[in-house]
Residue, then its C-alpha position, 0 to 999 in steps of 0.5 A: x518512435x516518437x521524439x519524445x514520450x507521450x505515455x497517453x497515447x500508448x497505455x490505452x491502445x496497448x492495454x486493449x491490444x492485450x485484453x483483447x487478445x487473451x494475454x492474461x488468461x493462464x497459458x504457461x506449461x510451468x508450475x501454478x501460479x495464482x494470486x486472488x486480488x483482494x475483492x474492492x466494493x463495487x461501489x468503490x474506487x481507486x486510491x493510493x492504497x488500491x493503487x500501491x497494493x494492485x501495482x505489487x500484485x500485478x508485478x508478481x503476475x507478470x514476473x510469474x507469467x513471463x518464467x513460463x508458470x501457468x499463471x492466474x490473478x482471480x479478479x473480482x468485486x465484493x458486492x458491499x452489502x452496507x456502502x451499496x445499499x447506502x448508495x441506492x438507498x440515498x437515489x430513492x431517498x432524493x425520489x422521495x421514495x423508502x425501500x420500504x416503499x418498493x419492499x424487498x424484491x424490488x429493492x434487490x432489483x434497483x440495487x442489480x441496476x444500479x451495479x450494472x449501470x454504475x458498479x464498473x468504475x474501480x474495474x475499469x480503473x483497474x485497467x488504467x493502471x495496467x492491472x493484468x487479471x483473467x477478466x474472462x473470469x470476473x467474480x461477483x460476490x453476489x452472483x449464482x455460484x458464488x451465492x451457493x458457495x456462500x450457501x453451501x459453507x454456511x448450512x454445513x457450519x451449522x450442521x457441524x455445530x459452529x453456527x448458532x443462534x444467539x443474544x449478545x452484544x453487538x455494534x449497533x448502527x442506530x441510523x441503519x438499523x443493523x449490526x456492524x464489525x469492529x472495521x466498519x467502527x471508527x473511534x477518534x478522541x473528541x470532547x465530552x464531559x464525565x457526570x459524578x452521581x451519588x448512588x445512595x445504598x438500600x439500608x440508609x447506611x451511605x452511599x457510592x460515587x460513580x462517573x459515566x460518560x453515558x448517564x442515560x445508560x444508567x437507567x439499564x444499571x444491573x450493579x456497582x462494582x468495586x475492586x475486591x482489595x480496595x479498602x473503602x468499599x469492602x465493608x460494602x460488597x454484597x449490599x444492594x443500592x437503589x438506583x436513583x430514578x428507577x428504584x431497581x435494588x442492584x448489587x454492589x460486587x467485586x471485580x478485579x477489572x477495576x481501577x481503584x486509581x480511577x475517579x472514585x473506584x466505583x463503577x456502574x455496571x450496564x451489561x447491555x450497553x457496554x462490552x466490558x460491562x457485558x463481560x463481567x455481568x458473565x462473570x457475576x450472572x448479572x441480569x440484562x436491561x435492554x433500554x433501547x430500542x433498534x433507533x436507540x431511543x428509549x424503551x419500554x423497560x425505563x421508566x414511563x417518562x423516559x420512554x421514546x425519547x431520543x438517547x441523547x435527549x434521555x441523557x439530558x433528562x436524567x442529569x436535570x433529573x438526578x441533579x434535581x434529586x441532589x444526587x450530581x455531585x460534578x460534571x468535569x470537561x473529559x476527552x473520550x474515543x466515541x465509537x462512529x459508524x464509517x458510512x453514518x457518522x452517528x455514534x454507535x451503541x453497543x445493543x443487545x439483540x438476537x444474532x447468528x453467531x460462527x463458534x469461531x474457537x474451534x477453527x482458529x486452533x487449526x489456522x494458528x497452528x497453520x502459521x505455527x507449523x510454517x504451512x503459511x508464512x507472513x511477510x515481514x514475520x512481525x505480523x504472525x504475532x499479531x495474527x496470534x495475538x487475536x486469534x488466541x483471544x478470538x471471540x465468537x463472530x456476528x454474521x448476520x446483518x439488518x440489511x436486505x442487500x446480500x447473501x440472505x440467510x439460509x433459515x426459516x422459522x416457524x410461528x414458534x420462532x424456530x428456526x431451521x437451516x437448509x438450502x431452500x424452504x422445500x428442502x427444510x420442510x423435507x428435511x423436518x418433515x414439515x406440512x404445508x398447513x405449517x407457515x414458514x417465514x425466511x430470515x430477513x437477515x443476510x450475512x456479514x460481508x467478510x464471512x462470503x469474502x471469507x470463501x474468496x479462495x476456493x469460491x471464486x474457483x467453483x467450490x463446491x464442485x471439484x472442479x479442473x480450475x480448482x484442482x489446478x490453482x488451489x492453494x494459491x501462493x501468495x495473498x497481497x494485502x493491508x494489515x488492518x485486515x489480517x483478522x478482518x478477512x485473513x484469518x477467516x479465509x484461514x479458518x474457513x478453508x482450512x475447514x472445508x478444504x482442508x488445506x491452506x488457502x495461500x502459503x505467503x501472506x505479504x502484508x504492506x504499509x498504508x500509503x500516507x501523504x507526503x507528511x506522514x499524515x492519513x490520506x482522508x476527505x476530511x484532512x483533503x490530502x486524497x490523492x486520485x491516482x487516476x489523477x496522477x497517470x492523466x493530470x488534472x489542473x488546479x482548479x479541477x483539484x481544488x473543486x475535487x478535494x473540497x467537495x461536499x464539505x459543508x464547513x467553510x473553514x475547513x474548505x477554505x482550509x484544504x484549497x489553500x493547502x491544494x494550492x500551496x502544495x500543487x501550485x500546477x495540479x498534476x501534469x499527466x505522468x503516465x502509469x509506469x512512473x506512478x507505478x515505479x513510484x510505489x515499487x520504489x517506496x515498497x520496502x517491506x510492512x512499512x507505511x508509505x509517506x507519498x511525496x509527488x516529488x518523486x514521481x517526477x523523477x520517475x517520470x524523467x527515468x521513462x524519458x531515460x529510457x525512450x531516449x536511450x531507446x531512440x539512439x539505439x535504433x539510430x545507430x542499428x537501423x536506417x531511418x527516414x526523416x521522421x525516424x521510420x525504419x527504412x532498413x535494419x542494420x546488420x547487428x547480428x540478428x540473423x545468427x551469423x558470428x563474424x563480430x567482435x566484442x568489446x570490453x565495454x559490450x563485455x562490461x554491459x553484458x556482465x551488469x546486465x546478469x547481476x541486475x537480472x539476479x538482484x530484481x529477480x531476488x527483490x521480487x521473489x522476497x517481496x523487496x519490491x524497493x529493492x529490484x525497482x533500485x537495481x533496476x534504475x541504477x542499471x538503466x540509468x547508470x550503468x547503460x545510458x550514463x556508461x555504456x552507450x556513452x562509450x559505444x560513440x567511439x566504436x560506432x563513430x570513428x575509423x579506428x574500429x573495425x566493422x566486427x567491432x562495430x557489428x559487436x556494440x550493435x549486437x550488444x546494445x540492441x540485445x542488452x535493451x531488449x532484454x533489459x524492456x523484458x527484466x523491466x516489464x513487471x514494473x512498467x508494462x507499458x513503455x516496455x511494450x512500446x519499445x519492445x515491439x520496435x527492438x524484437x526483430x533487431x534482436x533476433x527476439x520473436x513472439x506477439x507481446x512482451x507479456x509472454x516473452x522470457x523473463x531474463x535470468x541470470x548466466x554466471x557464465x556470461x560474467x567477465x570479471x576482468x571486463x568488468x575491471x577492466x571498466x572500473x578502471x576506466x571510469x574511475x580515470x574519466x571521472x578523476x578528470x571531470x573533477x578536475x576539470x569541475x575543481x579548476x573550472x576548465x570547460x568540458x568541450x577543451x582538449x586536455x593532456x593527461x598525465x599517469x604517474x605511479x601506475x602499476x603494469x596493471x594500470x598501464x595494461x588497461x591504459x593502453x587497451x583503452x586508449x581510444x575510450x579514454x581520449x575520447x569520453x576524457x576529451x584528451x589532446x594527449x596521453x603520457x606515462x610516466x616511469x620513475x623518476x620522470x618529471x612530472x609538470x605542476x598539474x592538478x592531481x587525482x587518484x585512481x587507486x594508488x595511481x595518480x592522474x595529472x593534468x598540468x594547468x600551464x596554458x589551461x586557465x587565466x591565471x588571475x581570472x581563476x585566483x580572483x574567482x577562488x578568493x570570491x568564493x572562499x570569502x563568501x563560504x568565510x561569512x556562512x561559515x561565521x554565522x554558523x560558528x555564531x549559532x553554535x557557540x550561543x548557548x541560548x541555541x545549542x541548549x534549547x534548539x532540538x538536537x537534530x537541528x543542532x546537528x545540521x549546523x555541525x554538519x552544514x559548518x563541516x562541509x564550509x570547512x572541507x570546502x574552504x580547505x579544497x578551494x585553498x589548496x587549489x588556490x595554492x596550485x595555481x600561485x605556483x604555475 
């Protein structure tokens, strides 16, 4: 082995080694065990959030691969019908060229060559971070099979009377021409302005006071509405206004939607170009005035002076217009969520158009009753009630979208408009019993990409033929993934495979946090907080983050911004952690539904917990293998490999044995109850605490000293080599990669065989192997050798000086432990000598610890000088007196304690209490040493 760890030249070779050699493809003879990864856009790439999610899933894969289970994580890629088709749009775009140039089947074409020269990237990453799916049986939600899943569900929905075509309200992407879902909307608060217009009523007897955020809309106004109890208005419900401008009669009507408390209690009514407004216009049979046309400028239904204008040039010219009228009474500064298109920017109108629509009420009952009955179970609980909270309010769903690149609609009308469902244009014509002589034109539209991901489950299984692949992984167990799309893609792929398989598509959904920076702050372009984890496994330097984080940032300001912060916060950039730290990292944060504040801090200490274990590693093969100078095994020593049973072993080794099935029980049940917090945490305490800190430090004596046998010494050989191996195999879930490395170094010596780690048993715990009077027997031992560290560390006595050791009090439990680990003791404690004290025996003036009711005494006499150590505690407890007065005068200022935020009060109570604890054990100590 290397004499240090150098992930970078390990993790590619061996991710090859395994691809290569098939080790993720099903193989086991257990139970199925299947995951379908979240489908990412071919066009995307690896964040945090990817990241954090396929480190989870791969864990679980691994666990399941190595319990012997027949194993499949289904990998795939949505083709993103939007994002990809932005990204060739905006190539053509630099050529000077529309796909309206190309027109639509050379477009597609671009679009296929552009996925095949660029589409790889966040598969390939995927890769980098150790991800373990079938490869062989890569899935694209556009390619042949999966486009007749997709085909197939969608003809049968609208045989079974849940498809239908429709005119309702949908988000309207102005820029892109096209519908969009509620995810691909973001709404963020920004400054705008609330206009006050008089409505004047038809009779001349008055007038109403309405406020909009959106004056140009009022030229599609079908009423006012006041709430029904409001005493100024009642008098007024069910007479008519004329609306300015326009000089349509509307209604004024009465609706329990709205606020009397807000701005004059009247409301204008746009049931075309608000979604609440939509809803009431329902209500009340109002009529609809489309205003817009698909670029949201004006259209014909406005007056003629209105038309072809631009929405936001029309708004100016109605508030110039009604002002003009004497009909603006205010214009009043107003924060408001505008609703942005994630891919555009540009704001996004609610529009009326003609849709194909899924009737979604009849397949959520049967998926809420699914999560109700326990058939599916989330994980944390919390999350079911949301998932019931929006599937008992469900509305219908959009499907279909203005686009040309994706799964086109499966209809054809003909020159009447009427449309017609089948698999191909042949196939309608024969179903129908349409001529020749009848045109028919296919839909230009395709379908929503959540309604093809909805089939992910069974699709990618090679629905809808029965076959074997199906048969064997279908339902699938558990479903990894955010909770912003619970009702996104969750619920649909419950609803539609309930449906057409009539059964559950996973039984588990475990739902995890977003991973935020390190302040708790949304990793986001804009904020320039975005950490790549590529650029965590590989390092990068700072300039390099600089120029990545500030990229395509048009406002100085805000560039200027986020490289002062990037040099601030990462002053070196990124050194190259390796995979296995990173990933540690996040199973270390994993605690259940929780968000994720990433602080890079801490994958430096995993990064020090990988060297923990290489080194530990290193001694093992030192101490059980002969070795050249440049540490290449010459022979293997005797650790009983060969199965012979002529050794010995320890209390230690029993000890270590004993630790090894209790971790191997906790990061068994962390995992198996997604606490992946929790077996990362027993893990490390085992590895780091208990093998390197304890048990290896305690195998020096038997394997270096006379005083133990050769079966003693075969016994801790034995034992350390096999505790690694199978410590490498409970750790390979977490960190495939080391572990492997390792692994291949230690199998022989441990008497392990196989080809890769991958298919090597996952250890499980033996209660039988648990010693509990060894693993007493240790604590007692530990206990002595870290009360004479404290002592050692209090009285500033050097580690390297032998010391006599005295015990005092001790029961004969005590001096049964003393006397069995004598050797341990003088040796780890560095003693020059060791008495036991009866009653009655004198004991010299020594410094005192405790190890449960027994005392340990190390006399002072000869140890220190005297006067350096007393004038060296003076020192000390004079500095600790001038902070500790400091503190006494912050909190005894009123002015502080009233107006500081009480948990700042607090860590000055707290900071003064640990000055006074300090001071009194400096003292006492002070005392000791007067007295010698």
């Amino acid at each position: 082995m290397e004499k240090t760890y150098q992930p970078q030249s390990i993790e590619t070779n061996w991710y090859q080694t395994w691809e290569n050699n098939g080790y993720f493809k099903p193989s086991g003879e257990g139970n199925p065990y299947c995951i379908m990864i979240p489908p990412p856009n071919v066009t995307g790439s690896l964040h945090m959030g990817h990241g954090f999610q396929e480190s989870i899933m791969d864990a679980l894969i691994r666990y399941h691969r190595m319990l012997g289970d027949n194993t499949l994580w289904q990998v795939g890629t949505d083709h993103a019908g939007i994002a990809t088709q932005m990204v060739v749009e905006r190539q053509l775009d630099a050529q000077g060229i529309s796909r309206h140039d190309l027109g639509r089947d050379k477009f597609i074409e671009k679009v296929w060559e552009w996925k095949e020269e660029s589409g790889g990237t966040i598969t390939q990453q995927l890769r980098r971070l150790g991800a373990s799916p079938d490869w062989s049986r890569e899935r694209f939600t556009m390619d042949d099979g999966f486009y007749k899943a997709v085909q197939e569900v969608f003809i049968r929905l609208y045989e079974d009377g849940l498809i239908y075509r429709g005119q309702r309200l949908v988000n309207w992407d102005p820029k892109l021409h096209t519908a969009v879902s509620d995810l691909e909307v973001l709404s963020e608060e920004e400054d705008g302005h609330m206009w006050h217009f008089r409505y004047p009523l038809t009779d001349g007897s008055g007038e109403l006071v309405v406020a909009t955020t959106r004056p140009e809309t009022m030229l599609g106004d079908s009423a006012v509405a006041v709430h029904p109890e409001d005493e100024r208005y009642k008098d007024m419900i069910g007479k008519t206004i004329t609306l300015p401008l326009v000089g349509r009669e509307i209604p004024i009507i009465a609706d329990d939607y709205v606020d009397m408390e807000f701005g004059t209690g009247c409301v204008k009514i746009t049931p075309a170009h608000d979604f609440n407004d939509y809803e009431m216009g329902q209500r009340h049979g109002l009529p609809l005035y489309n205003i817009f046309n698909d670029d949201a400028a004006i259209n014909n239904e406005a007056p003629v002076k209105y038309r072809g204008l631009d929405r936001f040039d029309a708004r100016k010219m109605v508030v110039e217009d009604l002002d003009a009228l004497g009909l603006l009474v205010k214009i009043d500064p107003h924060k408001l969520k505008v609703p942005r298109g994630d891919r555009t920017g540009v704001v996004i109108e609610p529009y009326l158009t003609n849709q194909w629509y899924v009737k979604t009420q009849p397949l959520a009952d049967e998926a809420i009753k699914a999560v109700e009955d326990g058939d599916i179970e989330f994980v944390p609980k919390q999350y079911e009630n949301m998932y019931f909270s929006w599937m008992r309010d469900i509305q219908d769903w959009c499907i279909s979208r203005q686009l040309w690149w994706g799964h086109r609609i499966p209809a054809w009308y003909d020159e009447e408009g009427t449309p017609y469902v089948g698999r191909s244009e042949e196939d309608v014509r024969k179903k129908h019993n349409i001529p020749e002589s009848v045109a028919l034109k296919q839909d230009d539209d395709v379908l929503d990409t959540w309604f093809s991901s909805g089939l992910w489950t069974f699709g990618t299984l090679g629905w809808p033929e029965q076959t074997e692949m199906l048969k064997t992984f279908h339902p699938t167990n558990v479903l990894v993934t955010g909770f912003d799309i619970i009702f996104f893609w969750v619920a649909r792929m419950i609803m539609l495979t309930l449906h057409f398989k009539k059964e559950v598509p996973f039984s588990t959904v475990y739902v995890h946090g977003l991973v935020r920076d390190n302040h708790g702050q949304k990793m986001s372009k804009s904020k320039g907080n975005v950490i790549d984890p590529i650029d965590l496994i590989d390092g990068i330097d700072l300039e390099s983050l600089v120029q990545k984080r500030t990229a395509g940032l048009m406002q100085p300001r805000m560039r200027e911004k986020i490289e002062k912060q990037t040099r601030k916060d990462f002053p070196d950039g990124f050194t190259p952690y390796g995979t296995d730290a990173l990933r540690y990292t996040y199973y270390s944060l994993a605690s259940t539904g929780r968000d994720i504040n990433f602080d890079v801090g801490r994958i430096e200490g995993f990064r020090n917990f990988c060297n923990k274990i290489w080194n530990a590693s290193r001694y093992v093969l030192m101490n059980c293998e002969v070795q050249d100078e440049q540490g290449n095994r010459i022979e293997a020593q005797d650790c009983g490999q060969t199965g012979s049973s002529d050794y010995e072993l320890s209390v230690a080794d029993r000890w270590i044995i004993s630790k090894l099935q209790l971790a191997e029980k906790a990061v068994a049940e962390g995992i198996e109850s997604y606490r992946f917090d929790l077996a990362s945490q027993a893990l490390y305490d085992f590895i780091w605490n208990e093998y390197c800190s304890w048990y290896l430090e305690l195998s020096k004596p038997v394997l270096n000293s006379d005083d133990f046998s050769a079966a003693q010494k075969k016994g801790t050989r034995r034992t350390m080599v096999r505790v690694l191996e199978t410590t490498l195999r409970l750790a390979h879930p977490l960190m495939p990669f080391i572990t492997e490395e390792i692994w291949q170094r230690v199998k022989d010596l441990a008497g392990t065989e196989g080809d890769t780690i991958m298919l090597a048993a996952m250890p499980i715990c033996d209660d039988s192997l648990i010693d509990e009077q060894a693993m007493a027997d240790v604590e007692w031992l530990k206990g002595v050798i870290e009360g004479v560290r404290n002592i050692r560390g209090e009285m500033n006595i050097s580690p390297a000086k032998s010391i006599p050791l005295y015990f005092a009090n001790g029961s004969d439990n005590d001096q049964r432990c003393l006397n069995a680990n004598t050797q341990f003791l003088q040796k780890l404690a560095s003693l020059e000598s060791i008495t036991w004290l009866n009653a009655g025996d004198e004991a010299p003036m020594s410094a005192t610890g405790l190890v449960g009711e027994m005392e340990i005494l190390v006399p002072m006499a000869g140890l220190i000088d005297k006067d350096a150590e007393s004038a060296r505690l003076n020192k000390e407890i004079d500095k600790i007196k001038k902070d500790a007065q400091r503190v006494e005068g912050k909190l005894n200022n009123p002015k502080f304690v009233d107006k500081a935020p009480e948990a700042v009060v607090q860590k000055e109570r707290d900071k003064l209490a640990d000055m006074q604890s300090a001071l009194g054990k400096l003292e006492e100590q002070l005392v000791k040493i007067a007295a010698l």
